[in-house]
C-alpha positions as CSV (number, residue, x, y, z in Angstrom):
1,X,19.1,55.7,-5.8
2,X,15.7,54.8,-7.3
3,X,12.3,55.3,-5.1
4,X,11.5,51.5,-5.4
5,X,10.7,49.7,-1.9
6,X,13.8,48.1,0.3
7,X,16.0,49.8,-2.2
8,X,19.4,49.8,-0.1
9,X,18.4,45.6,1.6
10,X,17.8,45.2,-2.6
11,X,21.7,46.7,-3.8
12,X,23.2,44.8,-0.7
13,X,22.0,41.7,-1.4
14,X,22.4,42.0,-4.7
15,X,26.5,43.3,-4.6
16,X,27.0,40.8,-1.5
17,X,25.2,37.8,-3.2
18,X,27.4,38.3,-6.6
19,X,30.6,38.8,-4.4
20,X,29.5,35.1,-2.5
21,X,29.8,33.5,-5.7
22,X,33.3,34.9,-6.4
23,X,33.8,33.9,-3.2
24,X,32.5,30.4,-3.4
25,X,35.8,30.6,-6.2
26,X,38.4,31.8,-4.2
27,X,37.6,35.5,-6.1
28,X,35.8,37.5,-3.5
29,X,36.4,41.2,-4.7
30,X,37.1,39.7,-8.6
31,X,35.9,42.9,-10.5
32,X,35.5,41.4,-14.0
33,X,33.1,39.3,-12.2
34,X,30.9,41.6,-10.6
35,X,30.8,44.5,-13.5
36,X,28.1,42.9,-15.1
37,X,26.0,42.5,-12.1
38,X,26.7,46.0,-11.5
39,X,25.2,47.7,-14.6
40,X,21.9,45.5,-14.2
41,X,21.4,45.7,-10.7
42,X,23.1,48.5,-8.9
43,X,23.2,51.3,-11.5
44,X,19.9,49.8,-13.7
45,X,19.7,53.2,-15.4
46,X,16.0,53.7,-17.2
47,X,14.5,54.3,-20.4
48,X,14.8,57.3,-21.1
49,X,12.5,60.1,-23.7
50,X,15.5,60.3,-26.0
51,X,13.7,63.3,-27.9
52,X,13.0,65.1,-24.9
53,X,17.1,64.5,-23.9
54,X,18.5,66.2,-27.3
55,X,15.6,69.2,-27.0
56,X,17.3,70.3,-23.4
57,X,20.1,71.8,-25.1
58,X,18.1,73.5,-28.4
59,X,15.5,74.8,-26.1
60,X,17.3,76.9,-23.2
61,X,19.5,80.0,-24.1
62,X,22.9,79.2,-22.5
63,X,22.6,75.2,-22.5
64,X,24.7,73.3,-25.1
65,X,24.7,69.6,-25.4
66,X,28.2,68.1,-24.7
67,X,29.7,64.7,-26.1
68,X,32.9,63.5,-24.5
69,X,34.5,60.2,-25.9
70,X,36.4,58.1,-23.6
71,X,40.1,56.6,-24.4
72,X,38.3,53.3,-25.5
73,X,36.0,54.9,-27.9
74,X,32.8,55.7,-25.6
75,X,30.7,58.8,-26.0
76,X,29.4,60.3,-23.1
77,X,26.5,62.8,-23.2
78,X,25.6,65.7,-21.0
79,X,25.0,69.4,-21.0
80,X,26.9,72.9,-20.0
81,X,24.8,75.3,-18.7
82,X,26.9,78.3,-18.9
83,X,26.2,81.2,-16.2
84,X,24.0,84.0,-17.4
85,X,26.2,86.3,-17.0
86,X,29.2,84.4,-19.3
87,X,31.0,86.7,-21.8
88,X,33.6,85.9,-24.4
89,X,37.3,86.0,-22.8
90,X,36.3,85.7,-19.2
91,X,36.1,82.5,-17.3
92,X,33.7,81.1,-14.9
93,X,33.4,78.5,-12.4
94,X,31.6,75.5,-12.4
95,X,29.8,73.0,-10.7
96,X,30.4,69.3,-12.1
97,X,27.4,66.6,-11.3
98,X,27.7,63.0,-10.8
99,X,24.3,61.2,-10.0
100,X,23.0,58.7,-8.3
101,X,21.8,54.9,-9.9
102,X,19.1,54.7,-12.2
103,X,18.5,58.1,-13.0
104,X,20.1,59.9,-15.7
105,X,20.8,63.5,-14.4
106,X,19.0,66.3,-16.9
107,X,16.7,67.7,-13.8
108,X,20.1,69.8,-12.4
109,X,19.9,71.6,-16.0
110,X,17.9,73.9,-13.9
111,X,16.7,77.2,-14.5
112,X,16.9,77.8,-11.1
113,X,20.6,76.8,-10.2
114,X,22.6,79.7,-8.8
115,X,23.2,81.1,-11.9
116,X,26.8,83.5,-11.7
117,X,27.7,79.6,-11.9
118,X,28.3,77.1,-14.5
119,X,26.5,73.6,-14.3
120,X,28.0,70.2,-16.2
121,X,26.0,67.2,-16.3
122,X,27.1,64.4,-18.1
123,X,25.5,61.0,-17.7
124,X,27.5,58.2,-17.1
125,X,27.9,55.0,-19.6
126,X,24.4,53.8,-20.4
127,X,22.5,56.3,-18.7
128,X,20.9,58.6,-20.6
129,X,22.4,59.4,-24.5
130,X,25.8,58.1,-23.2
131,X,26.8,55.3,-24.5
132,X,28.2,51.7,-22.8
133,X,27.7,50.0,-19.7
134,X,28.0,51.3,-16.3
135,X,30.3,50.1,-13.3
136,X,32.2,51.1,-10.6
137,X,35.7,51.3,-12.9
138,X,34.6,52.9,-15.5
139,X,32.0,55.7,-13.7
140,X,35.7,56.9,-11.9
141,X,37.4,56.7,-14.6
142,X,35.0,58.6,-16.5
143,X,34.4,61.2,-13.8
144,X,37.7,61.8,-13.6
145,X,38.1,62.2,-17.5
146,X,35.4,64.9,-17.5
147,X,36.1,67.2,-14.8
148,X,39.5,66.9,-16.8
149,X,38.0,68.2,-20.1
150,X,36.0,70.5,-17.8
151,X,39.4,72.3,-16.8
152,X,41.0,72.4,-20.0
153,X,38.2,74.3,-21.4
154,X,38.9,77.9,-22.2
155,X,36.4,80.0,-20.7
156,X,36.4,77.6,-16.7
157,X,38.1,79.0,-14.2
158,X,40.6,75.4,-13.6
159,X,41.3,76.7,-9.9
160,X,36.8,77.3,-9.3
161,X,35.9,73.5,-10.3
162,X,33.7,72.2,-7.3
163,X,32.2,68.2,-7.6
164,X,28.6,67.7,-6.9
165,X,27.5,64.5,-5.9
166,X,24.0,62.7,-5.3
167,X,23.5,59.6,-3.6
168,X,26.0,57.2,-5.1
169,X,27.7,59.7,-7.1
170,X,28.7,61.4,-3.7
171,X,31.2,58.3,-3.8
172,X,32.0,60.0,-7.4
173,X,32.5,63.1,-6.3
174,X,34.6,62.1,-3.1
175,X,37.5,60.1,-5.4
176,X,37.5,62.8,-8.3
177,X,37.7,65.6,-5.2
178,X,40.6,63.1,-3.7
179,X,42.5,62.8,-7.7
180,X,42.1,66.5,-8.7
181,X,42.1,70.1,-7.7
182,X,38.6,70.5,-6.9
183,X,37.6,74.3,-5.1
184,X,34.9,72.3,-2.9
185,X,32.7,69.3,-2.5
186,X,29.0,69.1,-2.3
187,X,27.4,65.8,-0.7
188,X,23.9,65.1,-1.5
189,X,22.6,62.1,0.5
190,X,25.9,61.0,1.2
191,X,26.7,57.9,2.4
192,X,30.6,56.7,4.0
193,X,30.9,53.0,2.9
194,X,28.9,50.0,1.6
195,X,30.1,48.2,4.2
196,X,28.7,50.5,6.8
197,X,25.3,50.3,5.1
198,X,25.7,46.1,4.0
199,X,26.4,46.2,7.9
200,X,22.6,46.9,8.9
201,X,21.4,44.1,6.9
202,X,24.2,42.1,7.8
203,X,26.9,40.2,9.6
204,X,29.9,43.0,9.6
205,X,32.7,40.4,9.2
206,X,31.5,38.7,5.8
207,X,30.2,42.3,4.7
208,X,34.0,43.8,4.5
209,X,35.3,40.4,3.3
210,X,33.1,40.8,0.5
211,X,33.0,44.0,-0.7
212,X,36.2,44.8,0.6
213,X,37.3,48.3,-0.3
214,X,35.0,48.9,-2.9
215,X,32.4,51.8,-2.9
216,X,34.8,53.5,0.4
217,X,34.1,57.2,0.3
218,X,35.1,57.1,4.3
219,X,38.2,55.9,3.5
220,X,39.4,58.8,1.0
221,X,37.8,61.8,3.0
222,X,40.8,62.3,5.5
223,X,43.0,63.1,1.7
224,X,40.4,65.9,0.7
225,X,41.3,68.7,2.6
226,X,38.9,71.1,0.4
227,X,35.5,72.3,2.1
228,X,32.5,70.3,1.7
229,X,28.7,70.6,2.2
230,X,27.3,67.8,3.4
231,X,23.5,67.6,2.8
232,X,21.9,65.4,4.7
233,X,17.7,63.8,4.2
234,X,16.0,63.5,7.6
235,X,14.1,60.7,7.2
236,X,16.5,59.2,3.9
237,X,16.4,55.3,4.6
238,X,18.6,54.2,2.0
239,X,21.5,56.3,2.6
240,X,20.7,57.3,6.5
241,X,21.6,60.9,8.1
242,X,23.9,59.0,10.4
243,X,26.2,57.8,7.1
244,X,26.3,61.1,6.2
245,X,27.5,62.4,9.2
246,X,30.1,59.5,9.7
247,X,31.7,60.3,6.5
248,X,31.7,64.4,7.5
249,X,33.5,63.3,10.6
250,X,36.6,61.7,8.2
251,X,36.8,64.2,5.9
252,X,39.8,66.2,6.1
253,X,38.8,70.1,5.1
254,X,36.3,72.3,6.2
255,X,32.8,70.6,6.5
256,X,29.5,72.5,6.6
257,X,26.2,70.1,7.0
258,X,22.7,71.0,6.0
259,X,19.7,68.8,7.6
260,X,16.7,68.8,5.2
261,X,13.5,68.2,7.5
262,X,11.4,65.7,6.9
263,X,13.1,64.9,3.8
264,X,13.1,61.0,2.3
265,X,16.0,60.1,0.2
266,X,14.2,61.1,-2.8
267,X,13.3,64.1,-5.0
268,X,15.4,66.4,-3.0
269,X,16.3,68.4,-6.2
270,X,13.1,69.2,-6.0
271,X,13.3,71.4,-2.7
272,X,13.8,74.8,-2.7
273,X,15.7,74.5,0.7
274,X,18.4,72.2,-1.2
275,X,18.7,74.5,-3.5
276,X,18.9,77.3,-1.4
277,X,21.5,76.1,0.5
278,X,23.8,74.5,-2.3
279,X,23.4,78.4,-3.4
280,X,24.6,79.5,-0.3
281,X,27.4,77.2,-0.3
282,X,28.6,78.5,-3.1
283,X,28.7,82.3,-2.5
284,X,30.6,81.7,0.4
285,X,33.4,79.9,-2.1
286,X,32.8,83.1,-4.1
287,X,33.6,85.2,-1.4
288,X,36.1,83.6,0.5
289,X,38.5,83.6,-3.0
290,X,37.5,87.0,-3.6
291,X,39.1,87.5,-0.1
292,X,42.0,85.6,-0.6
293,X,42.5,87.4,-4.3
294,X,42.6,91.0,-2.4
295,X,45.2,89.5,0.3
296,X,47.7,88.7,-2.3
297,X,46.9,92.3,-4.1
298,X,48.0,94.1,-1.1
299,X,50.7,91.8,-0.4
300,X,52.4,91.9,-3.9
301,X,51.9,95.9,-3.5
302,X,54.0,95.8,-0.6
């Protein structure tokens, strides 16, 4: 979510006002009526340098741009960054990215990420060089349709896919971990529900009329049962610590939480301590299937 002032008051407002209307028409929770309201208020994605987009994947050895077209005729645009140490024949694993709102996601085509990984980051509708309009529908839909071209690729390891989300696309990341086989989960500035954050603006009651089940990462966490890192921004005021920690509390595997001090919602990719511990995260993935890989070795030797 964009650094802009009273950012989460702004989204609920906006989400609760539009459901009011539908409301007002016996529609509350209509999505063909809210979509729209959506893509210009919630997800707003910025201009973007268009030039400086296509150069990402001619100017880094191991960085290819990827289009993926939809089933109604949409091309979305992102990058693979394969890992450095990728040959011909052998597969790797990979870490998927789904951002937040308003920001298209080429800063995690990072030099820096752990590197014996792979990194996919596609942008969804509108953002970026993808085309079409973003909303809640179609951002699943779509998430779901790239981690699936993500596994059918020949040189991923299918069974070492984990789902990266920031901010809004930790909801993403949560329903595509909850649809598919994902190895893990990684929550950046997590939040559970809308309706727990509508709820410090206002009334509960008409908040979960409203909105009803929509934007409900709380409510799929008890079906992932896949670890998670849950990264959490000390002093993050539009998706607060305490959301974070509400939605670790559902979630159904393993759960590791990282507190970034003095941290605001924003610019986290920017930290070498996020970084550090997504790294970490991920080696102990590495090692715990390199563990479970020797188990069934001895035990098929038997």
């Amino acid at each position: 979510m964009e650094n802009t002032p009273n950012t989460l008051r702004t989204v609920a407002v906006v989400i609760l006002a539009a459901a009011l209307g539908a409301g007002a028409l016996g529609m509350a929770g209509n999505r063909a009526l809210l979509e729209p309201i959506e893509s210009r208020f919630l997800f707003n994605p910025r201009a973007v340098d268009k030039d400086r987009l296509h150069s990402l994947g001619a100017g880094r050895q191991g960085v290819e741009e990827v289009r993926i077209v939809t089933p109604d005729g949409v091309s979305l645009h992102g990058w693979l960054k394969r890992p450095a140490s990728a040959t011909p024949g052998k597969r790797y694993p990979l870490v998927i990215v789904y951002g937040g709102v308003r920001r298209e996601v080429s800063e995690f085509v990072r030099a820096d990420a752990p590197g014996d990984w792979g990194w996919l980051v596609v942008n969804y509708r509108g953002f970026g060089l993808s085309e079409g309009e973003p909303s809640e529908t179609h951002v699943l839909e779509d998430a779901k349709l790239v981690y699936d071209w993500a596994a059918a690729s020949a040189d991923v390891d299918a069974s070492s896919i984990v789902v990266l989300g920031r901010s809004l696309g930790s909801y993403v990341a949560v329903a595509v971990a909850a649809a598919r086989h994902a190895r893990a989960a990684i929550l950046a500035t997590p939040f559970d529900s809308f309706v727990a954050l509508g709820e410090r603006y206002l009334p509960p009651a008409p908040v979960e009329w409203l909105v009803g089940g929509r934007y409900d990462s709380a409510a799929l966490a008890p079906s992932v049962l896949v670890p998670a890192l849950f990264v959490l921004a000390e002093n993050d005021d539009v998706t607060p610590a305490e959301n974070g920690r509400a939605l670790a509390r559902r979630w159904g595997g393993l759960t590791s939480t990282v507190l970034l001090h003095g941290a605001s919602h924003f610019g986290i990719e920017r930290r070498d301590d996020f970084w550090r511990s997504v790294g970490d995260f991920l080696k102990t993935l590495k090692i715990s299937s390199s563990a479970a890989g020797s188990s069934r070795n001895r035990s098929s030797g038997r």
